[in-house]
PyMOL Python script that loads the backbone (N, CA, C, O; Angstrom):
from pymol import cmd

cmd.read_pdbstr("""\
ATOM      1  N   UNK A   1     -45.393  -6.757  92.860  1.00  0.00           N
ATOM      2  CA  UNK A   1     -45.918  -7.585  93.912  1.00  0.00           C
ATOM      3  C   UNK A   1     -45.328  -8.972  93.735  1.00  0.00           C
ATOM      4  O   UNK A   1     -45.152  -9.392  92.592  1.00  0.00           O
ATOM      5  N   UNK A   2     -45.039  -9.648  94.697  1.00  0.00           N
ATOM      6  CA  UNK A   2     -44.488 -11.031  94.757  1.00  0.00           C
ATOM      7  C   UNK A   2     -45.265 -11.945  95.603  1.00  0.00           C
ATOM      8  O   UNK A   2     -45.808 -11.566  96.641  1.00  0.00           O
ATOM      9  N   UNK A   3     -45.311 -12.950  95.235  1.00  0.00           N
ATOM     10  CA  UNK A   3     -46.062 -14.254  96.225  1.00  0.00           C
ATOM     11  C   UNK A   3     -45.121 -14.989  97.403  1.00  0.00           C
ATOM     12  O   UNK A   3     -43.907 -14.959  97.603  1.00  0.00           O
ATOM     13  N   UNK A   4     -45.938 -15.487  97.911  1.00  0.00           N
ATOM     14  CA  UNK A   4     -44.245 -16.164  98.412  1.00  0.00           C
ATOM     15  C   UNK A   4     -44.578 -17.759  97.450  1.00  0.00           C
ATOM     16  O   UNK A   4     -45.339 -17.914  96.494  1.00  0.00           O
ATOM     17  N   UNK A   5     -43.416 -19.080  98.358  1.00  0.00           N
ATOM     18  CA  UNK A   5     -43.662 -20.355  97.885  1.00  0.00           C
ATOM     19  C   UNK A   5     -44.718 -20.752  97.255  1.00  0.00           C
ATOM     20  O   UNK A   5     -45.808 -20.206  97.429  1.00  0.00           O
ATOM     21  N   UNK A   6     -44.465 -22.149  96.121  1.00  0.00           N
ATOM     22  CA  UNK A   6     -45.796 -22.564  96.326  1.00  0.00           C
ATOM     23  C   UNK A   6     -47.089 -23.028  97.443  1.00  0.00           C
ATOM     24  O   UNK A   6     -48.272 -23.319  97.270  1.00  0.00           O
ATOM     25  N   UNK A   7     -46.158 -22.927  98.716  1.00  0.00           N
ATOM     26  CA  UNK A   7     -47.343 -23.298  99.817  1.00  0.00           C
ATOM     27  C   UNK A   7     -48.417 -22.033  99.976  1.00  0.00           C
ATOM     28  O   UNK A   7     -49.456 -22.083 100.634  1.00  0.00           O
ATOM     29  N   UNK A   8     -47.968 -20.984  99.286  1.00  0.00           N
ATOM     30  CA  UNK A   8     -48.637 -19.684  99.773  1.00  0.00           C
ATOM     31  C   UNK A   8     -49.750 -20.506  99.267  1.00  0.00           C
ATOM     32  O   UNK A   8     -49.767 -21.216  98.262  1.00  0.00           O
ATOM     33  N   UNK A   9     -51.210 -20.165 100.635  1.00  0.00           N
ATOM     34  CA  UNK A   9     -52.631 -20.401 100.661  1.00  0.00           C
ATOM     35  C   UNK A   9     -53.343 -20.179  99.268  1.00  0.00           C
ATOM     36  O   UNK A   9     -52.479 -19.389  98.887  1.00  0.00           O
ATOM     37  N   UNK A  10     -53.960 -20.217  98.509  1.00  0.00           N
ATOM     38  CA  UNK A  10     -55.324 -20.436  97.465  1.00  0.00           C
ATOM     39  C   UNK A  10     -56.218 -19.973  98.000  1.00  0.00           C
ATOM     40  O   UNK A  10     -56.348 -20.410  99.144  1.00  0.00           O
ATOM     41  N   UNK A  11     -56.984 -19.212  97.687  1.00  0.00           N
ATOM     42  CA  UNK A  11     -58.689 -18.584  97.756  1.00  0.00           C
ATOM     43  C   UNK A  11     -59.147 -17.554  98.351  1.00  0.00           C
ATOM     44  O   UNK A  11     -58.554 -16.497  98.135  1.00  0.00           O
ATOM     45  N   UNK A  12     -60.207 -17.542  99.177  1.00  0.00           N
ATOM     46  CA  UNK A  12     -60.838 -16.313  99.276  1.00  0.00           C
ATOM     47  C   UNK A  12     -60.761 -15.798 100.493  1.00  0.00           C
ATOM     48  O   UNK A  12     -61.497 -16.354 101.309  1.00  0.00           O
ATOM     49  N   UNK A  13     -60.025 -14.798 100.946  1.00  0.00           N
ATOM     50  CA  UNK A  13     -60.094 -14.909 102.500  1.00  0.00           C
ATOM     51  C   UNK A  13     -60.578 -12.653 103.131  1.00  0.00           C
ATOM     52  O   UNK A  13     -61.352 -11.747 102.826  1.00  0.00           O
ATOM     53  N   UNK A  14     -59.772 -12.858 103.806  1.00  0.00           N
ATOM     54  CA  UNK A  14     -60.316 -10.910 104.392  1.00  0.00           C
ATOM     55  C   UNK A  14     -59.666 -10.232 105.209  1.00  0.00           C
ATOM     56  O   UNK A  14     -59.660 -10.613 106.380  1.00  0.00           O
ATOM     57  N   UNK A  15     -58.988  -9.125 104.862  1.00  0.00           N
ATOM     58  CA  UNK A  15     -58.187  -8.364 105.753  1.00  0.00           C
ATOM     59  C   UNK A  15     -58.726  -8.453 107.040  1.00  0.00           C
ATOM     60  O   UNK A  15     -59.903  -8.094 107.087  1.00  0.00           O
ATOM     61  N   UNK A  16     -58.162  -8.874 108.262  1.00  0.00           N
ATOM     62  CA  UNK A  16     -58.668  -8.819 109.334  1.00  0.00           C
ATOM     63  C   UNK A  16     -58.557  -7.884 110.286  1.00  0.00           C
ATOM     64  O   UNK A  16     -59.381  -7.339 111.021  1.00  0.00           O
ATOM     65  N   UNK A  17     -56.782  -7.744 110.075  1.00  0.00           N
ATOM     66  CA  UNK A  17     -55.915  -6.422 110.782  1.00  0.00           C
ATOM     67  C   UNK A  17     -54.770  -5.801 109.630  1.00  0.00           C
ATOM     68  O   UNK A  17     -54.433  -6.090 108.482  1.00  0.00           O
ATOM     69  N   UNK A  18     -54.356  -4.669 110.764  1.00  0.00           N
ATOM     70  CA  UNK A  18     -53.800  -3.574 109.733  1.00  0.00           C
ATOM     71  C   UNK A  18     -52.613  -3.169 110.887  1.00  0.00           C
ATOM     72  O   UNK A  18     -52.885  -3.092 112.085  1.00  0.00           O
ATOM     73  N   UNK A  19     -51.278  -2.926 110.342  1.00  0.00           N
ATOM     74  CA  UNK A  19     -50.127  -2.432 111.188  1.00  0.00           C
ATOM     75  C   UNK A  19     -49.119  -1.326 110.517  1.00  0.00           C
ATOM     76  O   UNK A  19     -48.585  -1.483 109.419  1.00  0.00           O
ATOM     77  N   UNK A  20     -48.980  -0.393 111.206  1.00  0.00           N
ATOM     78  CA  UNK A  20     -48.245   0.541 110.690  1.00  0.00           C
ATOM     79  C   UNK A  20     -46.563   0.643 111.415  1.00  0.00           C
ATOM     80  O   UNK A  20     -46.255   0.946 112.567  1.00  0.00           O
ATOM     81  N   UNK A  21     -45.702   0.274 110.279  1.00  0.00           N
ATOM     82  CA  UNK A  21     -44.290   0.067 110.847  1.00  0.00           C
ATOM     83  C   UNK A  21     -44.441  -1.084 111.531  1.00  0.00           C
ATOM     84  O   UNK A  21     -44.013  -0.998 112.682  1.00  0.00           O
ATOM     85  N   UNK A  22     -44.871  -2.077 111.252  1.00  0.00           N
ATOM     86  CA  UNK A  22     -44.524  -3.900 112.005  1.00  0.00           C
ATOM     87  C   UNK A  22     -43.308  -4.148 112.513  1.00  0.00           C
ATOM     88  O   UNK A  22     -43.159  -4.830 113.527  1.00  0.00           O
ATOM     89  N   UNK A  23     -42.278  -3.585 111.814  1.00  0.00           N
ATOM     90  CA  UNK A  23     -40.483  -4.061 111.781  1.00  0.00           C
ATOM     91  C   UNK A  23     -40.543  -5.504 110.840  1.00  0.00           C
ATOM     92  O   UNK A  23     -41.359  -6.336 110.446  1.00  0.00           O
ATOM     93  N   UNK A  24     -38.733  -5.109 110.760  1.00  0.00           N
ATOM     94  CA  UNK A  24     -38.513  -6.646 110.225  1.00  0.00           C
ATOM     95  C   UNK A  24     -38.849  -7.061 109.357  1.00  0.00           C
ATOM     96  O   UNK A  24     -38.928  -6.030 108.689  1.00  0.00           O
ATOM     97  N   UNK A  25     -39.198  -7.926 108.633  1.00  0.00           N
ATOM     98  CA  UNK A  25     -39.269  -8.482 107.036  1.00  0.00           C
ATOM     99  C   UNK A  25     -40.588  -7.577 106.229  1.00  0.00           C
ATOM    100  O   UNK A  25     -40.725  -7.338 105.029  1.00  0.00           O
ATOM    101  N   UNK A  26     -41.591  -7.144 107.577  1.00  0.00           N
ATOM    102  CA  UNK A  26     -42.915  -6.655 107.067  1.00  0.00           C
ATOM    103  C   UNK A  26     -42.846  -5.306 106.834  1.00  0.00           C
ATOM    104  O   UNK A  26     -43.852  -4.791 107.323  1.00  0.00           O
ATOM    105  N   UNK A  27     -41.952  -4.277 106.185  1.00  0.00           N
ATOM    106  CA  UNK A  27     -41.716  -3.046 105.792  1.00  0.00           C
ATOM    107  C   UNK A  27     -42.142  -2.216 106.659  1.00  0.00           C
ATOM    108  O   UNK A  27     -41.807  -2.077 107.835  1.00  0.00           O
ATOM    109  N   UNK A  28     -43.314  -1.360 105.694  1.00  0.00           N
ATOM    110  CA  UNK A  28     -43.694  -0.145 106.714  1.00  0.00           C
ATOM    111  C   UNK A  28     -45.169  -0.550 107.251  1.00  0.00           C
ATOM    112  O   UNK A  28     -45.819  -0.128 108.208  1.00  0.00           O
ATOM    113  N   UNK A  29     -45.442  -1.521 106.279  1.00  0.00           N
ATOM    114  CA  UNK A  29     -47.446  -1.730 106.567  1.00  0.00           C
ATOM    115  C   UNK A  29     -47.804  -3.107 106.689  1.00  0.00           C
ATOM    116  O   UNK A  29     -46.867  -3.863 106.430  1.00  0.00           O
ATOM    117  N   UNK A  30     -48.461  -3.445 106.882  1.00  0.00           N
ATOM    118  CA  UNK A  30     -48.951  -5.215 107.032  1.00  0.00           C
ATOM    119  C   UNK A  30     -50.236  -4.812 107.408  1.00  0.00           C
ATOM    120  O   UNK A  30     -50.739  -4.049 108.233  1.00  0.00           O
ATOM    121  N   UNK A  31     -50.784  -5.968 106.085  1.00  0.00           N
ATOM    122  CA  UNK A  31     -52.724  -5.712 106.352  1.00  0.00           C
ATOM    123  C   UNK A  31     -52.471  -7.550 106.043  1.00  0.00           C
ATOM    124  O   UNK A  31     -52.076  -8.191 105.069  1.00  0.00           O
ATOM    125  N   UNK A  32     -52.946  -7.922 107.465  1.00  0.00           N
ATOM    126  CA  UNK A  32     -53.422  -9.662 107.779  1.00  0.00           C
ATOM    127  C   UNK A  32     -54.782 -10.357 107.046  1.00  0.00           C
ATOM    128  O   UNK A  32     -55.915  -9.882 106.972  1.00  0.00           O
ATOM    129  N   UNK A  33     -54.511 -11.046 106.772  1.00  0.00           N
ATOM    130  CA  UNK A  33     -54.958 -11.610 106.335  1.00  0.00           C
ATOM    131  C   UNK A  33     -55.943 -13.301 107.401  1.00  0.00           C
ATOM    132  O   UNK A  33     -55.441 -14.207 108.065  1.00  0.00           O
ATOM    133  N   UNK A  34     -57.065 -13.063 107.138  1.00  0.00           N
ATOM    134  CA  UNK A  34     -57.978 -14.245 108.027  1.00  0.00           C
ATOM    135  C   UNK A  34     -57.494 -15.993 108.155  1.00  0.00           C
ATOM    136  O   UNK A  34     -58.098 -16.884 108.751  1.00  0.00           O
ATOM    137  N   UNK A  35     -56.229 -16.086 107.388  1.00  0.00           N
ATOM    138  CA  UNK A  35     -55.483 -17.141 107.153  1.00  0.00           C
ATOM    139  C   UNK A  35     -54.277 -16.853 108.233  1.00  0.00           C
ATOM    140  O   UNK A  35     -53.471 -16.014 107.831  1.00  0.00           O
ATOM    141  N   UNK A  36     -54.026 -17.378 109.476  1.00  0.00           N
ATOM    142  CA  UNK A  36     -53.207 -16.937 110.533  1.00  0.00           C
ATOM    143  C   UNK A  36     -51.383 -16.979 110.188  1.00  0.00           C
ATOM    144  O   UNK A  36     -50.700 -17.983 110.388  1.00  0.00           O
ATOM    145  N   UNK A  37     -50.942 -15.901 109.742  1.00  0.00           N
ATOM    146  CA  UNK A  37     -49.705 -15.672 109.628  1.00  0.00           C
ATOM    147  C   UNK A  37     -49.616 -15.625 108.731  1.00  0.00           C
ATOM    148  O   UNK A  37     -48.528 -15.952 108.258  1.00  0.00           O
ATOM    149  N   UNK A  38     -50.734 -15.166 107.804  1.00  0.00           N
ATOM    150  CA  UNK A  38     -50.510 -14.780 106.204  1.00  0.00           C
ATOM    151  C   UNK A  38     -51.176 -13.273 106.141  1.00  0.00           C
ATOM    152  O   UNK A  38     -52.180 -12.908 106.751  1.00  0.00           O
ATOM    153  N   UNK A  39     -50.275 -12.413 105.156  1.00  0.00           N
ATOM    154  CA  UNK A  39     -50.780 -10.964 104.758  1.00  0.00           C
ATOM    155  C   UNK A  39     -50.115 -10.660 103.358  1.00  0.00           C
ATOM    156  O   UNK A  39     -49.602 -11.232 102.396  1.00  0.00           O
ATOM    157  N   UNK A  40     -50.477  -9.270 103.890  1.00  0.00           N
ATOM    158  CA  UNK A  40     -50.048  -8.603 102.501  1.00  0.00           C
ATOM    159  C   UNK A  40     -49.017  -7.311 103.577  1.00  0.00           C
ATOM    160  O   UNK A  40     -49.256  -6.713 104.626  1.00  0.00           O
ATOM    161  N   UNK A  41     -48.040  -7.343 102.779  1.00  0.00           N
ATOM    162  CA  UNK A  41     -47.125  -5.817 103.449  1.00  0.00           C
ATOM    163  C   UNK A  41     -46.218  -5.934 102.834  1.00  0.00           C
ATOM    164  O   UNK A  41     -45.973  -6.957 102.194  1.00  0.00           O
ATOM    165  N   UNK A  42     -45.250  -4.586 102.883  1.00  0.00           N
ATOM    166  CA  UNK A  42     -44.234  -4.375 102.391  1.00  0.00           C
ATOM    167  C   UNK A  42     -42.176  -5.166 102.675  1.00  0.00           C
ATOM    168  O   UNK A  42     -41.720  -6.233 103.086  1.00  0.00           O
ATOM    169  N   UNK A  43     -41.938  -4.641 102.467  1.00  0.00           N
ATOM    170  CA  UNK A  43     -40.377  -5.588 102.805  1.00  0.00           C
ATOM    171  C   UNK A  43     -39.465  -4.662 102.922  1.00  0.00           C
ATOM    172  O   UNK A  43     -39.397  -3.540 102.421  1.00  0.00           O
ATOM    173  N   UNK A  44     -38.564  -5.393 103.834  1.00  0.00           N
ATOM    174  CA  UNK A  44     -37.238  -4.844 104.083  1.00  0.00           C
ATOM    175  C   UNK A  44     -35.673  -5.015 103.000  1.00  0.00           C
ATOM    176  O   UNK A  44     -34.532  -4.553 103.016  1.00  0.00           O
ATOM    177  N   UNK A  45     -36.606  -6.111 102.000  1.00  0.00           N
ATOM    178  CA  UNK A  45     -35.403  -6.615 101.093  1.00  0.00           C
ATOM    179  C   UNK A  45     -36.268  -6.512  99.626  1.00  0.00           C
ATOM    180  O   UNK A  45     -36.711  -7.560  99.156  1.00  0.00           O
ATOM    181  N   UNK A  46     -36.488  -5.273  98.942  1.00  0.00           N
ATOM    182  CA  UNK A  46     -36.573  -5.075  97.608  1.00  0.00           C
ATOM    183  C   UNK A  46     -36.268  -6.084  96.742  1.00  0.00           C
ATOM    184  O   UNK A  46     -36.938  -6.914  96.128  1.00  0.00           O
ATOM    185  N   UNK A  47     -35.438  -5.900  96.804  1.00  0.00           N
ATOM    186  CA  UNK A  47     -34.753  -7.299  95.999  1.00  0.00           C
ATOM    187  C   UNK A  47     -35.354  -8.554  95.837  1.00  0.00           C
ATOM    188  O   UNK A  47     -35.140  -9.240  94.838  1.00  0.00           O
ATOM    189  N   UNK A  48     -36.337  -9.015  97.053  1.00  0.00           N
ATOM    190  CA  UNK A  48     -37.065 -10.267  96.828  1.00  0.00           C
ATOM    191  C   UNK A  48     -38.467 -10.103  96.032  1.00  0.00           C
ATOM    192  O   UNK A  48     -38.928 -11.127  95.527  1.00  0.00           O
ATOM    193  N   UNK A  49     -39.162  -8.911  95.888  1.00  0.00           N
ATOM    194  CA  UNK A  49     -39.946  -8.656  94.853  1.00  0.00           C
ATOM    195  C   UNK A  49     -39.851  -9.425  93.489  1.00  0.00           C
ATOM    196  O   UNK A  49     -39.072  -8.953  92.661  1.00  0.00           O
ATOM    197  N   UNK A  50     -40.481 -10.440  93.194  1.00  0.00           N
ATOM    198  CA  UNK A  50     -40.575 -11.084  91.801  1.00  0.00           C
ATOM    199  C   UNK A  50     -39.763 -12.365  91.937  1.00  0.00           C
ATOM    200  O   UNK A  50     -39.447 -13.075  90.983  1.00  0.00           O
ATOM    201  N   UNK A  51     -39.329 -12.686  93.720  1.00  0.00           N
ATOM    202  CA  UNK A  51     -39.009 -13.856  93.872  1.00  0.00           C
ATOM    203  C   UNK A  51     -40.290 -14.963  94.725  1.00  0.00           C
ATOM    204  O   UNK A  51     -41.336 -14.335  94.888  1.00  0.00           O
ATOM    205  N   UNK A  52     -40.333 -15.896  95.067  1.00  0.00           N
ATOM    206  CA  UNK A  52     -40.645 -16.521  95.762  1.00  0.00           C
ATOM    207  C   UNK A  52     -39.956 -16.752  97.032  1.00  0.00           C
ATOM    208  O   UNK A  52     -39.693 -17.893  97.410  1.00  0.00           O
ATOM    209  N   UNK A  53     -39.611 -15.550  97.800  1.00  0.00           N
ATOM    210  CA  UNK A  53     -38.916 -15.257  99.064  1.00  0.00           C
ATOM    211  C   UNK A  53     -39.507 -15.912 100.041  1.00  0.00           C
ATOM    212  O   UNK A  53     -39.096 -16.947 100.566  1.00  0.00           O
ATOM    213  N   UNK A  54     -40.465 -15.329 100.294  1.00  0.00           N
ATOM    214  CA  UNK A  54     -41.592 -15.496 101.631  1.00  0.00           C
ATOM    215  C   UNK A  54     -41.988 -17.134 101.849  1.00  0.00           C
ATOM    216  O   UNK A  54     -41.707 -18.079 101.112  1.00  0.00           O
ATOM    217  N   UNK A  55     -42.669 -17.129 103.003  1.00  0.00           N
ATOM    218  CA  UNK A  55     -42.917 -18.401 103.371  1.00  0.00           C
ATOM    219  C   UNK A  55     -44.352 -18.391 102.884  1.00  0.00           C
ATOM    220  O   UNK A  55     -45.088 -19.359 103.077  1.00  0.00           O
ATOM    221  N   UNK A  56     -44.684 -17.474 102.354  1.00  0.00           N
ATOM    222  CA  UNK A  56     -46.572 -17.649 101.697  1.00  0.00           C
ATOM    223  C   UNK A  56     -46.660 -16.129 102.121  1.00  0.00           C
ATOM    224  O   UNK A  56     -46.885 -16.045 100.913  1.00  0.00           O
ATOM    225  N   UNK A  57     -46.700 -15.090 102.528  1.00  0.00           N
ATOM    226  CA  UNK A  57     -47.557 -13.870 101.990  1.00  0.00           C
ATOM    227  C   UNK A  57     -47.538 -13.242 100.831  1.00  0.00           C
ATOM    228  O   UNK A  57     -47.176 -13.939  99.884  1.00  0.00           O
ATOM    229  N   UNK A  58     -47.893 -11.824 100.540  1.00  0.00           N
ATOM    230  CA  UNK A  58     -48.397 -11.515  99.380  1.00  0.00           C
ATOM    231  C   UNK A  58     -46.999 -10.161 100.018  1.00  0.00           C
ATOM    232  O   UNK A  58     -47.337  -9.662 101.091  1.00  0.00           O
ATOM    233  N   UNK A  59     -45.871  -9.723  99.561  1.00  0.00           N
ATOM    234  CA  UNK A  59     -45.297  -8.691  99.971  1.00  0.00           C
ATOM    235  C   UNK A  59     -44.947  -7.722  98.265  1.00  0.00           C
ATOM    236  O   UNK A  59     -44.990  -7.960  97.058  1.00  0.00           O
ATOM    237  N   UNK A  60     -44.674  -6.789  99.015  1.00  0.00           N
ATOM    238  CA  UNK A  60     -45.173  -5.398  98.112  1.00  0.00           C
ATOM    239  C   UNK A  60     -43.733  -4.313  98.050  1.00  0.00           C
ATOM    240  O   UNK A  60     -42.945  -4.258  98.994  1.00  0.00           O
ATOM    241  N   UNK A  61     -43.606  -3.690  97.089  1.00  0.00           N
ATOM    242  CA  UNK A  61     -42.556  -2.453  97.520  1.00  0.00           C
ATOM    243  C   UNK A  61     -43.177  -1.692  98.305  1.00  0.00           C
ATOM    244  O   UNK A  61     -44.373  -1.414  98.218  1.00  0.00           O
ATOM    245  N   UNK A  62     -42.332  -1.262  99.210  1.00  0.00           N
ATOM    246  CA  UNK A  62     -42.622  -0.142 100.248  1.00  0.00           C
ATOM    247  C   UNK A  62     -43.656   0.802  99.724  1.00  0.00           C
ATOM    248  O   UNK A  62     -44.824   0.760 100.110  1.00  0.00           O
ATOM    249  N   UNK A  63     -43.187   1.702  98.791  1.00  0.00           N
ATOM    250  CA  UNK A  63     -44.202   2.634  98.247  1.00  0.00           C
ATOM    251  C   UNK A  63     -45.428   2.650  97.912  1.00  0.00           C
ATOM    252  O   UNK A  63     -46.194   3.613  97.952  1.00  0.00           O
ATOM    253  N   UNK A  64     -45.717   1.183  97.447  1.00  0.00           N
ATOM    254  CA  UNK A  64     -47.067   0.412  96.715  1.00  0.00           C
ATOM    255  C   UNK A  64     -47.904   0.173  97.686  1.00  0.00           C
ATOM    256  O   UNK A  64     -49.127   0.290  97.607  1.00  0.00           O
ATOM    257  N   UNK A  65     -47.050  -0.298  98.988  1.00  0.00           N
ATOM    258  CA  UNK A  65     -47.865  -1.229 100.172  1.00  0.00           C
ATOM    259  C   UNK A  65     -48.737   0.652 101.232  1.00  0.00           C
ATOM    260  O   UNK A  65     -49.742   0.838 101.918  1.00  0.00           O
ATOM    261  N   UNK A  66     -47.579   1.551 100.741  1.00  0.00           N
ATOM    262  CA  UNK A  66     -47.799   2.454 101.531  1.00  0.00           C
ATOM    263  C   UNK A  66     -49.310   3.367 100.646  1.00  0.00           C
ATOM    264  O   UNK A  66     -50.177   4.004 101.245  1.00  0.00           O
ATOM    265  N   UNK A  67     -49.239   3.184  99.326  1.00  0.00           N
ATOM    266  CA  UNK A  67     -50.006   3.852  98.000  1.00  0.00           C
ATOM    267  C   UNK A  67     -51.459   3.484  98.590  1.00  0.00           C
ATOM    268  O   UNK A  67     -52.314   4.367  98.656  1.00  0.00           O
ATOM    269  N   UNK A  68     -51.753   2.038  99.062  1.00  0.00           N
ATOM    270  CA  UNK A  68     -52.579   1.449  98.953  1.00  0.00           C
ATOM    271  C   UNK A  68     -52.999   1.223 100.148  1.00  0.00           C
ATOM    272  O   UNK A  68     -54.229   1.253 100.109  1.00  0.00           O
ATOM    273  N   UNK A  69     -52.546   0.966 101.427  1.00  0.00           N
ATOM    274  CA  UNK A  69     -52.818   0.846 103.111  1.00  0.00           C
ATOM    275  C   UNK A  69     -54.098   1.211 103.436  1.00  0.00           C
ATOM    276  O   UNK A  69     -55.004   0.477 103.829  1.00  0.00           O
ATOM    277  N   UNK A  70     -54.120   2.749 103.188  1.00  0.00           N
ATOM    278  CA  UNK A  70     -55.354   3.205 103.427  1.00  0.00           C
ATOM    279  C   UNK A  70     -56.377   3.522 102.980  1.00  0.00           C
ATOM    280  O   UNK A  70     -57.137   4.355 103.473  1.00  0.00           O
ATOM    281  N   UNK A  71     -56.630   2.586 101.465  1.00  0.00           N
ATOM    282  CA  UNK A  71     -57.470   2.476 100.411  1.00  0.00           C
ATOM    283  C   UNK A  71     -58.260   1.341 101.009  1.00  0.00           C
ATOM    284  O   UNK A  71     -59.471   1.323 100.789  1.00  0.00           O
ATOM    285  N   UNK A  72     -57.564   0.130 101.943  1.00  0.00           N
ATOM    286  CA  UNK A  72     -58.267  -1.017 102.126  1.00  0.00           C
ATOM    287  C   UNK A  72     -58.318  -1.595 103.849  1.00  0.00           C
ATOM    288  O   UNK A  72     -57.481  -1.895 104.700  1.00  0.00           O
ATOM    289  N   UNK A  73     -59.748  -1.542 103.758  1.00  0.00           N
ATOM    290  CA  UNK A  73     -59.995  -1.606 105.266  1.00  0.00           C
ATOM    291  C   UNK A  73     -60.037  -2.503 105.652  1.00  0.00           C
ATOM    292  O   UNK A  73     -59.755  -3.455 104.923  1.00  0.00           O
ATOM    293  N   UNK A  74     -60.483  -2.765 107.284  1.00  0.00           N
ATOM    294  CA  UNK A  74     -60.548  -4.468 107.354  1.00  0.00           C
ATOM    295  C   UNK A  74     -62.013  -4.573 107.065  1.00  0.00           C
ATOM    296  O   UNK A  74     -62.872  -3.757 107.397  1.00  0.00           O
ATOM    297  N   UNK A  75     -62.194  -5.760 106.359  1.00  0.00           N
ATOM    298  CA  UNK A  75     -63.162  -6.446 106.156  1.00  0.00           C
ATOM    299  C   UNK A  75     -62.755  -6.701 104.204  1.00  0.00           C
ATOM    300  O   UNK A  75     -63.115  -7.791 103.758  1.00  0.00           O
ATOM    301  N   UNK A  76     -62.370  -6.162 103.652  1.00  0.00           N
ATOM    302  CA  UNK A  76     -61.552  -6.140 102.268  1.00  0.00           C
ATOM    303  C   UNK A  76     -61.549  -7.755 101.992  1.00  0.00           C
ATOM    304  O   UNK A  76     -61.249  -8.638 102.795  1.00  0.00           O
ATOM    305  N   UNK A  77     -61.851  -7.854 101.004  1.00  0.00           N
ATOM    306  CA  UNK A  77     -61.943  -9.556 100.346  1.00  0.00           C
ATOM    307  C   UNK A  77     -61.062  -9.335  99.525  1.00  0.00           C
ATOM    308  O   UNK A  77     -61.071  -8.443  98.676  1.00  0.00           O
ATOM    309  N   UNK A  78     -60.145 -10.217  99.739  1.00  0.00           N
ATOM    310  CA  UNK A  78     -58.435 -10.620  99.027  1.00  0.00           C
ATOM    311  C   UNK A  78     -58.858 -12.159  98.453  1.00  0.00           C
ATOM    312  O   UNK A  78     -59.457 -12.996  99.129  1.00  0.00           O
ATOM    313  N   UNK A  79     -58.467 -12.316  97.233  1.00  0.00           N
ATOM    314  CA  UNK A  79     -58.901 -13.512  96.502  1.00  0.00           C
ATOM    315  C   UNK A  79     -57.369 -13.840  96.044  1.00  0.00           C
ATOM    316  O   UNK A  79     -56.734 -12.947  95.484  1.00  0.00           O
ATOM    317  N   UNK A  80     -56.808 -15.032  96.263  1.00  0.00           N
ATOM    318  CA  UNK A  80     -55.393 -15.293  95.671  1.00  0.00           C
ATOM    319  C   UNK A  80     -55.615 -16.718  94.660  1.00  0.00           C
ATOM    320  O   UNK A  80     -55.968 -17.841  95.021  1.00  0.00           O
ATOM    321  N   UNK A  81     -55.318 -16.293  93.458  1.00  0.00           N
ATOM    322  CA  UNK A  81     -55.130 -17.607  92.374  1.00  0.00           C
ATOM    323  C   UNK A  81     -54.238 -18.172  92.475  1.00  0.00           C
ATOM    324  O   UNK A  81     -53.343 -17.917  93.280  1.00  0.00           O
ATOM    325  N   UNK A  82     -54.253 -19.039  91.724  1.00  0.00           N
ATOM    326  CA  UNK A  82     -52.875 -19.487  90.882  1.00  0.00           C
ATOM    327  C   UNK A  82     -51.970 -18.888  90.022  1.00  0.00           C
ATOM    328  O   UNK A  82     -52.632 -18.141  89.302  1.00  0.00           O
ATOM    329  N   UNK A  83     -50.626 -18.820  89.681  1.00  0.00           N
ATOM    330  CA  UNK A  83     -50.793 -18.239  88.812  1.00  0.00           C
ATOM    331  C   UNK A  83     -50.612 -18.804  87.466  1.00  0.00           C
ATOM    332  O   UNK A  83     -50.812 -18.108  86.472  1.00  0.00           O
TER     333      UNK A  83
END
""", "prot")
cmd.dss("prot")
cmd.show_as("cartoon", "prot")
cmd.util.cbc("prot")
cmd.orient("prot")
């Protein structure tokens, strides 16, 4: 799992929505987050995993984002630290 920048948001927020195949940077899944234009989903570029790619979401390998999609519903409390 990778973060994005340090601007990525701090604290406590809640899956709001859920997308299957988004396109484009957001892999196969994107679960939103109550912070507008922030989530959690997968990627089109592996490679940025364990970088600070993103402009602030939480992105995932494909497989992981796909492992987990339908483990977490909306209403799901996502807590992001520091690290």
């Amino acid at each position: 799992m990778s973060f994005g920048k340090p601007s990525t948001p701090l604290g406590n927020f809640r899956i709001i929505n859920r997308a299957v195949n988004p396109g484009g940077p957001f892999g196969v899944r994107w679960m939103g987050l109550n912070k507008p234009g922030y989530g959690i989903h997968g990627t089109n570029n592996p490679a940025s995993i364990g970088t600070r790619a993103s402009h602030g979401c939480i992105r995932m390998y494909n497989k992981d984002v796909l492992e987990i999609f339908n483990k977490v519903p909306i209403g799901t409390p996502v807590q992001i630290i520091s690290q």
